[in-house]
N, C-alpha and C positions, 0 to 999 in steps of 0.2 A: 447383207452388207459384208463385203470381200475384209472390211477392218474388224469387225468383232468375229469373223469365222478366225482369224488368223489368231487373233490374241486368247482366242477360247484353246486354239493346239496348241499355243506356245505355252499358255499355260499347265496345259496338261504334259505338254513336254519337259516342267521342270519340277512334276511331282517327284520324279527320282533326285532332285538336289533339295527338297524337301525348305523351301523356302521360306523364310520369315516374313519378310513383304514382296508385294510386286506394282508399283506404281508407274505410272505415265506421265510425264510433263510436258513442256511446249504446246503446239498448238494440239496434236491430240488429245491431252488434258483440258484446257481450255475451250476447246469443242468449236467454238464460233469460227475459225481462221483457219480448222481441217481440210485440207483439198484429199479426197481420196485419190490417190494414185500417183498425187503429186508430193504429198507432204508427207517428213519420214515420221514412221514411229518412233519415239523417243520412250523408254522404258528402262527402270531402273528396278534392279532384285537384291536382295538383301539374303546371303545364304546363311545357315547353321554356324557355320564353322572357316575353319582356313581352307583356303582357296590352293590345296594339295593339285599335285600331277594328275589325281585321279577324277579331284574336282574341275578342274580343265578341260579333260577328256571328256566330262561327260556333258559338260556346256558344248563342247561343240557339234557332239554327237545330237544334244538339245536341235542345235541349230540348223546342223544337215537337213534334220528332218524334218526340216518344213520347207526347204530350197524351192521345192516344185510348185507350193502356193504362189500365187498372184496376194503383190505385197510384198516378200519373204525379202527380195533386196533393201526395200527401206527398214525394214525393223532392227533399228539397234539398241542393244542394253548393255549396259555397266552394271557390273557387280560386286556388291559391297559385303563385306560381315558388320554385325554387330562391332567389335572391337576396330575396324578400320573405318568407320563409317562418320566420323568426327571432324577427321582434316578434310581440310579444304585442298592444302595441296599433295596428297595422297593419292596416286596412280590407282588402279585399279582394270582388274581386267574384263574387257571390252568388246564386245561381236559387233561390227562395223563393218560396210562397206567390203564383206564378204570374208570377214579375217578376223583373226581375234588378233589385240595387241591389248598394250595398258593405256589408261587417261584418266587424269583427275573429274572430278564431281563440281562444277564451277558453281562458284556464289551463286550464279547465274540461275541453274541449276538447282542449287539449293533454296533459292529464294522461290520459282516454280514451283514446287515440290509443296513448300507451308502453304502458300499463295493458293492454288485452284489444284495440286497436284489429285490424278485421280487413283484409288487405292484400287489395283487388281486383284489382288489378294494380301490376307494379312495384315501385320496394325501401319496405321497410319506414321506418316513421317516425324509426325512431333512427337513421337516417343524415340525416335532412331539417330533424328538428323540434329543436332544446336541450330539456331536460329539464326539467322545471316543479317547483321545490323544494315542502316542504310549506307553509313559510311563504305564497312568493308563491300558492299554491292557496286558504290561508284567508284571508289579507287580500284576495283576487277575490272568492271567498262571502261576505265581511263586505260589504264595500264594496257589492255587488249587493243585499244585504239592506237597509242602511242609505240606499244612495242610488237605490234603484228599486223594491225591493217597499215598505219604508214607505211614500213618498206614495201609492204605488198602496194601502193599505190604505183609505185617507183617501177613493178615490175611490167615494163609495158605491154609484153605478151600475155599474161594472164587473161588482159579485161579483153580481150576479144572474143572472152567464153561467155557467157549467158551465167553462168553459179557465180562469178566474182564481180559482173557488175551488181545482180540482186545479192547476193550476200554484202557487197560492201558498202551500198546503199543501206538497204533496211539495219544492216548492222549498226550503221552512224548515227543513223535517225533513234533507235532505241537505245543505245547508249547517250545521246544527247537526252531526252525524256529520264533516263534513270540517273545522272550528273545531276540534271536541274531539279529533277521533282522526287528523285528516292524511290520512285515504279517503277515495273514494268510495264509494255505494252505490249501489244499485237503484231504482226506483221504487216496485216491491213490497217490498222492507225500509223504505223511507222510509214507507210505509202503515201497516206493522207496528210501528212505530217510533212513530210520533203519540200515538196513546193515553197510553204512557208520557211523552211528551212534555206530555199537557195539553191536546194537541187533543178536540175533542167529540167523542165517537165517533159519534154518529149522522153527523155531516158527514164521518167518514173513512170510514164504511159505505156513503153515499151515491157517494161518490166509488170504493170499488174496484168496486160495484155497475158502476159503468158504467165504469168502464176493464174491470172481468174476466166479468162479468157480462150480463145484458139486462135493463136495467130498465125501469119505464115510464116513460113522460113526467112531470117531478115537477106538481104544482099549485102556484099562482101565491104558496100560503100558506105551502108548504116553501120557495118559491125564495125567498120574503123572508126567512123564519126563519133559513134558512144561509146567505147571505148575513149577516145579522147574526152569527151564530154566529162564523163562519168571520173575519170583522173583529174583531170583541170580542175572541178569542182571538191572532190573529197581532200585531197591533200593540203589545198589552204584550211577548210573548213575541219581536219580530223585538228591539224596544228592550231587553228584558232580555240575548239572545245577543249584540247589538253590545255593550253597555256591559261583558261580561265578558272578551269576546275580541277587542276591535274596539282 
């Protein structure tokens, strides 16, 4: 399997940063809702010390050296120390989508990680990470809803891409589940879940088509249609979830 060859070099790639943990969350962790080839790696490392010039350098040196596997583009990690590993809102630095920069560790994130997080190496996260209440979980979903997926509804070129109608679907659908009930869920029950919700079904059909599915290429007449759909729908429905739980 093209996922445990990859995660077995990366990890052997960061025996020289000599790591305290190395864990997996999202649906990797979770295991049921993993598409090989489609779904990213999500992995989180916990280093010795400060995150120096030197320790920079040699995360990325880490990361070169795997460019060549199949896989190597989805895999991204966040990296924590001990003494940084507590806030919530605390940057940290990040190999992603082919670059390193900084991002925080979201409730979201943290709430995965107790939840089913998987341990790659090293101790488990309930020694590293504080435990993420249900509260601060829904006020994270609310706020993410109200202060980033609305304007993004607004932008009307965006949703003609494929990654912003299924991210800003499933994203609704799961943050509605974690407002009302204090969970998380899947990406496949956030699917399941739409319909009931209000979403169009033809645009939630479209979307597990090509997450679980092989679809064809859509035409230029469906990508406007769902796109509209897919707007018309979330931005009553993101304003309705904040005004009742926000």
């Amino acid at each position: 399997m093209q996922t445990e060859t990859l995660l077995a070099r990366f990890r052997h790639e960061l025996t020289a940063l000599d790591p305290v943990a190395v864990w997996a969350h999202g649906s990797l962790a979770a295991g049921d809702d993993y598409q090989e080839g489609r779904s990213d790696l999500d992995l989180v490392a916990v280093l010795p010390g400060r995150v120096t010039p030197a320790v920079v350098w040699k995360v990325a040196v880490a990361h070169a050296r795997l460019r060549a596997l199949p896989l190597a583009p989805v895999l991204h990690c966040t990296y924590l120390t001990p003494s940084t590993a507590a806030d919530p809102a605390r940057t940290h630095l990040t190999f992603a989508y082919g670059q390193l920069f900084r991002r925080p560790v979201s409730p979201v994130t943290r709430r995965e990680l107790h939840a089913f997080g998987r341990v790659l190496d090293g101790r488990p996260p309930a020694g590293l990470l504080p435990p993420v209440t249900d509260r601060e979980l829904a006020d994270h979903v609310l706020r993410d809803q109200r202060d980033y997926w609305r304007p993004v509804v607004d932008k009307a070129p965006l949703w003609t891409r494929d990654v912003w109608v299924d991210l800003g679907l499933i994203t609704f659908a799961r943050a509605t589940v974690t407002a009302r009930e204090g969970r998380l869920i899947s990406k496949r029950e956030a699917l399941d879940l739409l319909p009931g919700l209000g979403a169009p079904a033809e645009v939630v059909e479209d979307v597990r088509r090509r997450r679980y599915g092989d679809p064809a290429p859509p035409t230029e007449e469906w990508t406007a249609r769902r796109a509209r759909l897919a707007r018309d729908y979330l931005g009553p429905a993101i304003d309705a979830l904040t005004a009742s739980y926000g």
